[in-house]
N, C-alpha and C positions, 0 to 999 in steps of 0.2 A: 385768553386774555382779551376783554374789552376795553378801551381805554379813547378818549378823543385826543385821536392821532393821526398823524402820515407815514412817516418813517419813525421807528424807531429811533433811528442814529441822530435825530432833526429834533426832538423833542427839544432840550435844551434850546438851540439855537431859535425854533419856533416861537416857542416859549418868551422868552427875552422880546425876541421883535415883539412880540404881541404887549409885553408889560411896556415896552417903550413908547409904542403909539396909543394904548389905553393913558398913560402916563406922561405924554408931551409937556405938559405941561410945569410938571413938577421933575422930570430926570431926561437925561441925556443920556442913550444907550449905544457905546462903541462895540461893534462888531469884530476888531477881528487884531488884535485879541480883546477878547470880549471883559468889559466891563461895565458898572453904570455909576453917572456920577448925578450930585443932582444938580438942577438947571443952573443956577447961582454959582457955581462953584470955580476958582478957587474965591474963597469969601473973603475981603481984603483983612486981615490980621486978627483972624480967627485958628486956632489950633483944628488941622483937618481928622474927622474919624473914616478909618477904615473898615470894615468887616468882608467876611466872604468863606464860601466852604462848597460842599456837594450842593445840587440841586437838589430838591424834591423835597426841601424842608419848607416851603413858599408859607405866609409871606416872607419870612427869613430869605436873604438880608435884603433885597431888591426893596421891597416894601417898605422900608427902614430907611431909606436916603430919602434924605428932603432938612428941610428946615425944623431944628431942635434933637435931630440924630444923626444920621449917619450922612458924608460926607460925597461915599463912593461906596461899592457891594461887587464881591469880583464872583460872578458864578460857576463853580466846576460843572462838568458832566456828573450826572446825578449817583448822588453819594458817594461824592471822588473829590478833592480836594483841590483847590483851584492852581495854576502854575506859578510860578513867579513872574515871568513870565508876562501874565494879566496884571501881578499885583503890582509890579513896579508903574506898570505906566499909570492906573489909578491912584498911586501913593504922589506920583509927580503932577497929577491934574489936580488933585487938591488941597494942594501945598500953597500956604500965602506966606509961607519964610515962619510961620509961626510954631511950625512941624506937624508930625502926623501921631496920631496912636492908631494902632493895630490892635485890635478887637479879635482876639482867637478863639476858639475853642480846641480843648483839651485834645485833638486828635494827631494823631502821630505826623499824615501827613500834611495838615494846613498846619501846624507847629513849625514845619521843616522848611515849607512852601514861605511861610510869610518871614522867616527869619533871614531866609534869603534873598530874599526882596529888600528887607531893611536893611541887610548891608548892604546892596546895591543903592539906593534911596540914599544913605547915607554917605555913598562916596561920593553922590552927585549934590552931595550939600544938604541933604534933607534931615535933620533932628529926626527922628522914630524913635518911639517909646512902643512897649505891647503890657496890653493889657489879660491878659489866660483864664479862660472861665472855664472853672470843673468842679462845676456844683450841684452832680449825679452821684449821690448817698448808694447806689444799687449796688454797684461794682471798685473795685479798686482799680482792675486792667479790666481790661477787654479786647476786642478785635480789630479793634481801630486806634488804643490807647494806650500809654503807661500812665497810672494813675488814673483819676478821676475823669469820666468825660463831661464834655461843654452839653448844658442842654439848655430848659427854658428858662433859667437864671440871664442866659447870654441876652434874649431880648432887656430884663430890665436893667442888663450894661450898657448896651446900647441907648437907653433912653433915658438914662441917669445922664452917664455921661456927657451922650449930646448936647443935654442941656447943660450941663456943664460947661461947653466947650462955646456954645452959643453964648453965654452970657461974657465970656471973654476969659475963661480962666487959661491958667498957663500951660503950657505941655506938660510938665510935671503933676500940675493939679487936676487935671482930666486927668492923667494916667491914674494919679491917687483916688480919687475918687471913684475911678470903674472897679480899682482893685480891693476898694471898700464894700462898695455892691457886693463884689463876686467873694470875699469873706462872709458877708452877713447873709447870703442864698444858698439857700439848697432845695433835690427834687428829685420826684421817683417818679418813674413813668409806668405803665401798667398794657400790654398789647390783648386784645382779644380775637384779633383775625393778624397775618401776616400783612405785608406791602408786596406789589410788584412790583421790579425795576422795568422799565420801559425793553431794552434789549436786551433784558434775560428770557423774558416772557413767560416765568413762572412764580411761584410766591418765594420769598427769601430764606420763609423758613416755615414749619408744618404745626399747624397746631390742631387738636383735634377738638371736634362739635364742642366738648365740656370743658377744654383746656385755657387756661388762660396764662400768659406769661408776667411774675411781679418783676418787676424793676427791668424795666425793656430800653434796650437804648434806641436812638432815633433812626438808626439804620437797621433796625432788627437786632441787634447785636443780643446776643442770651442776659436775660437778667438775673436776677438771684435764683429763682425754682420756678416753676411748674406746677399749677395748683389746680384741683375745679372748680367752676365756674361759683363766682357769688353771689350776692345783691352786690348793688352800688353802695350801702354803705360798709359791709365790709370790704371791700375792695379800697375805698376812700382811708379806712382806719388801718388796712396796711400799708399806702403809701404814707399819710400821715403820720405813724408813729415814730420811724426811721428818720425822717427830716427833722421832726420838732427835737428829736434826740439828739440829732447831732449837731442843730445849731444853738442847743442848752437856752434856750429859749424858760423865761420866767414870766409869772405874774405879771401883770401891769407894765408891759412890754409891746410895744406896738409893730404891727405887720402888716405886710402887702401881701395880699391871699390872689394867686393866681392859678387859675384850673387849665389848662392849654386841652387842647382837641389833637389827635395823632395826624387829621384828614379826612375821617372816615365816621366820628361819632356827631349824633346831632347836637345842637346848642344845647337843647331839652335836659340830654343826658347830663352835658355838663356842667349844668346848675344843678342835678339832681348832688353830683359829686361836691358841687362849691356849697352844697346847704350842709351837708352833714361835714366838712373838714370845718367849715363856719360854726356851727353849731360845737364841736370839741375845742377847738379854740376860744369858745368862750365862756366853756366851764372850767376851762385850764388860768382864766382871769386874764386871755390873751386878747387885745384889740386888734380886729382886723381895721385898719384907719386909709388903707386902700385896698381896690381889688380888681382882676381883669379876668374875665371866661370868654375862652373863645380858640378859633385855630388859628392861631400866631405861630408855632415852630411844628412844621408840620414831618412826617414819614408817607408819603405818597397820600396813599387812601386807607392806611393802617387805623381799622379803629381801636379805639382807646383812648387814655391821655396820659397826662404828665400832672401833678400836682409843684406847685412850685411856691416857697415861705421866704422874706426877706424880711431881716429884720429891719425896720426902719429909725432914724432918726430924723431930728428936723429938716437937717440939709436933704436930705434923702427924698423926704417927703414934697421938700420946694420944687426940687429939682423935676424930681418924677410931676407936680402937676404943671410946672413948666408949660408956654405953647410948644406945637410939635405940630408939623403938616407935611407928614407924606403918605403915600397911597395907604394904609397902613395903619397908621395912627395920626387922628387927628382930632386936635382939643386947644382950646385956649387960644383960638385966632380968629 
């Protein structure tokens, strides 16, 4: 295992300080229990967003707090679930009496982790709403899940929503709105090499020279089969096919076409993938009318990626070019 490190057991904790002082400016990183909120926050009579889950998905969520998204980001130990514990006291920092939503992903234990917290949250006076993103077509369950897991759908909740919540809508209508998103997203991921976890110090899971895995979750979790190796454009027209199918997606239909990076695949690659899902989408009469490539929700140093379709509507479309300024994403300031 190579990896720029010290300790193992430190990575997390290193980790964070280091996003906090690269980041002074835009977040405020508490240590212990660890969370981050951003600089501004509580924002006076603004609805606060939540998010938080395992490490090693960077920039997921840390990268995501600031102005136009996320409020606070609670980080677990990598690919672990964060405590309540963390998430309570982030749900109470940025709370302006307007309430909070909670930004989950479909996984057993940040599902368990953050419902917990909001009833705590809630006995202390704080409105909680949650919003559940499980808009991974690969699997039904899997090893971390019942039902569908959270993947790269959850960033454009996050980025819907925040703007939604920046512009003053109500707890209720954030919540509606993320849950609008996360109906009209879905995404297939695809691995060609494994991840390491920091203090396992081996790969999570074995795949050989020719093998490739379709429908991969973000922690390695097994996806649909096991196939050999392709071109990128067939690799592209099996994740593609499965999503446009099941979001029944028609003609003269507009979408946000986003190609995510697992950690480990160059940019290069990932335009080679966003030209040819581009290119079937718009012999299908499908407009792509936005688009994002890049490693926004990552698996360590897993190469691969994730394909992710949203269908859009006007609000949707507002909201998303919305301004938005943290470490992360920034546009329209």
């Amino acid at each position: 295992m190579k990896k720029l490190i010290n300790d193992p057991r430190a990575v997390v904790d290193e980790s964070v300080e280091g996003f906090g002082l690269a980041h002074a400016d835009l977040v405020t990183v508490f240590a212990d229990p660890k969370y981050i909120v951003r600089k501004d926050a509580p924002v006076a009579g603004k609805v606060g967003l939540v998010s938080g889950g395992g490490s090693g998905h960077e920039p997921l969520h840390g990268g995501y707090v600031g102005m136009g998204m996320l409020d606070a980001a609670v980080p677990g130990a990598v690919f672990t679930s964060p405590t309540p514990d963390q998430i309570l006291p982030a749900t109470l920092a940025v709370n302006s009496g307007a309430g909070v939503v909670h930004i989950v992903k479909n996984y057993t234990g940040d599902v368990l982790n953050f419902e917990t917290a909001g009833e705590l949250a809630e006995a202390e006076g704080v409105q909680v709403r949650t919003v559940l993103v499980n808009d991974d077509v690969a699997v039904q369950d899997s090893l971390y899940t019942a039902g569908r897991r959270g993947v790269g759908g959850t960033v454009l909740v996050e980025k819907i929503a925040g703007a939604a919540a920046e512009r003053g809508d109500s707890l209720d209508a954030v919540a509606a709105i993320g849950d609008r998103v996360n109906q009209n997203v879905r995404s297939m991921g695809v691995a060609l090499t494994a991840c390491t976890v920091p203090h396992a110090g081996s790969p999570s899971f074995v795949l050989e020279e020719n093998e490739i895995e379709i429908g991969i979750g973000i922690h390695g979790e097994p996806g649909r089969h096991r196939i050999p190796m392709e071109n990128a454009d067939g690799i592209t027209d099996r994740l593609l096919e499965p999503v446009l199918s099941d979001l029944g997606l028609a003609s003269g239909d507009n979408v946000l076409l986003f190609v995510n990076g697992m950690g480990g695949t160059p940019q290069s690659e990932l335009y080679i993938v966003y030209r040819r899902a581009a290119q079937q989408l718009a012999e299908k009469g499908i407009t792509v009318a936005r688009s994002l490539v890049g490693n926004y929700i990552t698996s360590l140093e897993m190469q691969g990626c994730s394909l992710t379709v949203l269908r859009l509507d006007d609000e949707m479309t507002a909201l998303w070019d919305a301004p938005v300024h943290t470490p992360a994403f920034r546009w329209g300031v």
